[in-house]
C-alpha positions in Angstrom: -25.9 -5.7 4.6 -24.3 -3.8 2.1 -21.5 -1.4 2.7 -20.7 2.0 1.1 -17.5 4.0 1.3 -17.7 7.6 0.7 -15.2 10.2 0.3 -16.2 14.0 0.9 -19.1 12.6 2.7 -19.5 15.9 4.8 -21.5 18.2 2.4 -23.0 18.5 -1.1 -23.7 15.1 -3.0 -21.7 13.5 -0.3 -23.7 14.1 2.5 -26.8 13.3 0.5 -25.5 9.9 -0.7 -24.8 9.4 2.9 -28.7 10.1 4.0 -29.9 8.4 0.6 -27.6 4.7 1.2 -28.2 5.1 5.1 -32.2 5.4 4.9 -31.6 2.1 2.1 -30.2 0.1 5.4 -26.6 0.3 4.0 -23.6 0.5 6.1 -22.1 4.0 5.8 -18.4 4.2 5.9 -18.5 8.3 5.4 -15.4 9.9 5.4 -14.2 13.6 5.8 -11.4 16.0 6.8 -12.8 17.5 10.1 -15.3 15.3 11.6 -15.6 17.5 14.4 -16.8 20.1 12.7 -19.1 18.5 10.1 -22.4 20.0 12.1 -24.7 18.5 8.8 -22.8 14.7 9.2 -23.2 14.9 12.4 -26.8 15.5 12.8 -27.5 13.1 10.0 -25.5 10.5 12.2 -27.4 11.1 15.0 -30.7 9.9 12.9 -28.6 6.1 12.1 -26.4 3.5 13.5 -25.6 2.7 10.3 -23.1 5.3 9.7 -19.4 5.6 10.6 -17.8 8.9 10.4 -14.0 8.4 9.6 -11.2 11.1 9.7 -9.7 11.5 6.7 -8.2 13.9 4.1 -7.7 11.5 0.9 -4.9 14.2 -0.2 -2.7 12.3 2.9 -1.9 8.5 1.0 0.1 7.8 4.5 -3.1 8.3 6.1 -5.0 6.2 3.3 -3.0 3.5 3.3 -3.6 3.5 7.3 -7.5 3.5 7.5 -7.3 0.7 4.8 -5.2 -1.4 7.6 -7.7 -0.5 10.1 -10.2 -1.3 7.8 -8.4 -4.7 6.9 -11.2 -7.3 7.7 -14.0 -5.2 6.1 -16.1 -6.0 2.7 -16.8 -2.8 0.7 -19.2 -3.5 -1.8 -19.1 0.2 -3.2 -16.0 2.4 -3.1 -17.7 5.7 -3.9 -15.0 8.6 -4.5 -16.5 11.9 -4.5 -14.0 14.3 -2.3 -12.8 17.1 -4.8 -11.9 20.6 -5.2 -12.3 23.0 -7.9 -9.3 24.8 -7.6 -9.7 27.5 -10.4 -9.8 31.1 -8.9 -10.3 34.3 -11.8 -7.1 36.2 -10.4 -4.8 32.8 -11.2 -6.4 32.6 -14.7 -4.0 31.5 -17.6 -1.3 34.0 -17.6 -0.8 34.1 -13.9 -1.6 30.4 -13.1 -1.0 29.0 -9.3 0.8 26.1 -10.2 0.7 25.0 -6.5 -2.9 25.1 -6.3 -2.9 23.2 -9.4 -0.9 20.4 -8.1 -3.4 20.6 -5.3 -6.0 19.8 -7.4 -4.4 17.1 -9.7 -3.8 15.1 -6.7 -7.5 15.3 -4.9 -9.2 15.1 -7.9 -6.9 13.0 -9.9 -4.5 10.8 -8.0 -6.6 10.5 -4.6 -8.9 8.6 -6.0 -6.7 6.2 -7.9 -4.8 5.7 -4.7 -8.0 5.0 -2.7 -9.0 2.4 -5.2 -5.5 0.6 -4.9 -5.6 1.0 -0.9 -9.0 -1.1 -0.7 -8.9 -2.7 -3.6 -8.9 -5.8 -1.1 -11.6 -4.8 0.6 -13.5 -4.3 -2.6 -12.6 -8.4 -3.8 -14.4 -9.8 -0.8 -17.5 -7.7 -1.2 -19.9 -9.1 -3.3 -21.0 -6.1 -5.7 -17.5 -4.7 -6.5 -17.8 -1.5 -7.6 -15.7 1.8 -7.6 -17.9 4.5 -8.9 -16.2 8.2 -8.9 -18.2 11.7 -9.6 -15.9 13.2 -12.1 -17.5 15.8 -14.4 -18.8 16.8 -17.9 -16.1 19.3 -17.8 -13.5 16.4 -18.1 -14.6 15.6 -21.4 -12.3 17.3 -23.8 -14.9 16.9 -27.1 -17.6 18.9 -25.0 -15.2 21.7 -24.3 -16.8 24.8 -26.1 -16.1 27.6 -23.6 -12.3 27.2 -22.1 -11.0 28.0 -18.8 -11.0 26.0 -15.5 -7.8 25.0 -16.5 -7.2 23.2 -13.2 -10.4 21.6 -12.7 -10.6 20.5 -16.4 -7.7 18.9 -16.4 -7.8 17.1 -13.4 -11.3 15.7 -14.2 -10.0 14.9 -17.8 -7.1 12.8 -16.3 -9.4 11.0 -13.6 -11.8 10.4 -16.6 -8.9 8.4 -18.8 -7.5 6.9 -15.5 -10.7 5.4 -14.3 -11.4 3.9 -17.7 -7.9 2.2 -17.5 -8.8 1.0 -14.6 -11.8 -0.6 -15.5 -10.1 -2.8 -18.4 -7.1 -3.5 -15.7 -9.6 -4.2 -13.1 -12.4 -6.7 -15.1 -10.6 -10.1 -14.8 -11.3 -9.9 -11.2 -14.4 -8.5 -11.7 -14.3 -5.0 -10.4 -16.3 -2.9 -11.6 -15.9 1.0 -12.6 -18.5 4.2 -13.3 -17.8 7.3 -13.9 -20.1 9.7 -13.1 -21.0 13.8 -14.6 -23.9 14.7 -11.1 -25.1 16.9 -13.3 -25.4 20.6 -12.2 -26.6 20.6 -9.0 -27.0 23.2 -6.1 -24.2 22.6 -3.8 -21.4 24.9 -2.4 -19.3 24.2 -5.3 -22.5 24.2 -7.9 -23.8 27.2 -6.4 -27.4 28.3 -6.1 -28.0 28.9 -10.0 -27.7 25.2 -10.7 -30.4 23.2 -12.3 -31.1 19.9 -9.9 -31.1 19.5 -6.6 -29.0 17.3 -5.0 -31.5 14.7 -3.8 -32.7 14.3 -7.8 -28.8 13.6 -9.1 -27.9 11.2 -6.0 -31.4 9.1 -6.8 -30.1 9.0 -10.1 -27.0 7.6 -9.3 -28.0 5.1 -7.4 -30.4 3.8 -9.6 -27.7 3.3 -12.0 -25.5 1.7 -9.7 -28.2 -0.7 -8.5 -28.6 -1.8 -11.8 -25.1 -2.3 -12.7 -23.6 -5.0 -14.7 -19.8 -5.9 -15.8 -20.6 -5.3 -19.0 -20.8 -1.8 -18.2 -17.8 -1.0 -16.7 -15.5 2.0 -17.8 -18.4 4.1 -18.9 -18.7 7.5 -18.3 -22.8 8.4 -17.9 -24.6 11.5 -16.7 -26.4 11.0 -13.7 -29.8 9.6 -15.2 -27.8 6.8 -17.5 -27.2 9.1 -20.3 -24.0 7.8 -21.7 -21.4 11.0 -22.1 -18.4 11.7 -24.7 -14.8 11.5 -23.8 
């Protein structure tokens, strides 16, 4: 049985690639910050004995670096990272900029999941699919850029964009592989209710994609239904 590790796993796309990968007979690693009060997760969990819920804020790399030991003897065929924040807010717009909150936001959406990559990378090696996919966002590709702002959010997903395709070239001689995913606009918390898809549609499309995966694709960056996207 295949195994699934997935960041943010609480609410949004998260949640749903938990109940998608769970009714598919995978093994659900799902992680979030507050276990104990993820009501959705929870209920979902209830409905499977194929899902874990783990404790874990991937902003904490102490903490990381521990659930990997614990982890230690298991195979993780996908590595999915998909916690994030947006971090933008209209009274820190440029000109009064929280610098804070965008370090904040560099280091979920940027460095979190590099680190989570290098903290299972082992775990990834034994599996036999090897894949790392991440949910970045169209909003990290600098050519698309016609509209400004989200200074914090744009940047982060621009730098998780060009790290993740490093990673791919650094990781294909052991034959890891790396996606990087735009969901689309979908009705979530952070996509709000004005969104076009629902979450069910861009999660169906992901998988799809990952299921039909090769090497030869690693590094790319694709909208949820395959269509590739410019950096």
């Amino acid at each position: 049985m295949a195994t699934v590790l997935i960041t943010g796993a609480n609410r949004g796309l998260g949640l749903e690639f938990c109940r998608q990968y769970a009714a598919a007979g995978w093994n659900i690693l799902a992680c979030c910050r507050k276990p104990a009060g993820a009501a959705d997760m929870q209920a979902l969990a209830s409905h499977f004995d194929n899902i874990e819920i783990i404790a874990l804020n991937v902003a904490d790399f102490a903490r990381v670096d521990d659930l990997s030991r614990q982890l230690a003897e298991w195979r993780i065929d996908v590595l999915l990272n998909n916690a994030g924040v947006y971090g933008d807010r209209r009274e820190h717009a440029f000109g009064n900029l929280d610098y804070s909150a965008w370090t904040e936001t560099l280091r979920v959406n940027l460095q979190a999941p590099i680190k989570m990559t290098e903290a299972f990378l082992p775990q990834i090696l034994r599996s036999d699919r090897k894949l790392v996919v991440t949910i970045s966002s169209l909003m990290g590709s600098i050519s698309d850029n016609s509209s400004g702002g989200s200074l914090l959010y744009r940047s982060s997903k621009a730098g998780l964009n060009a790290a993740m395709k490093s990673l791919a070239l650094t990781l294909r001689p052991q034959a890891v592989g790396v996606l990087i995913f735009h969901p689309g606009w979908v009705k979530t918390d952070m996509g709000g209710a004005s969104a076009l898809i629902e979450a069910h549609e861009s999660i169906a499309g992901m998988r799809n994609y990952i299921e039909q995966f090769t090497l030869r694709q690693t590094g790319s960056f694709v909208k949820y239904d395959g269509t590739p996207l410019p950096w």
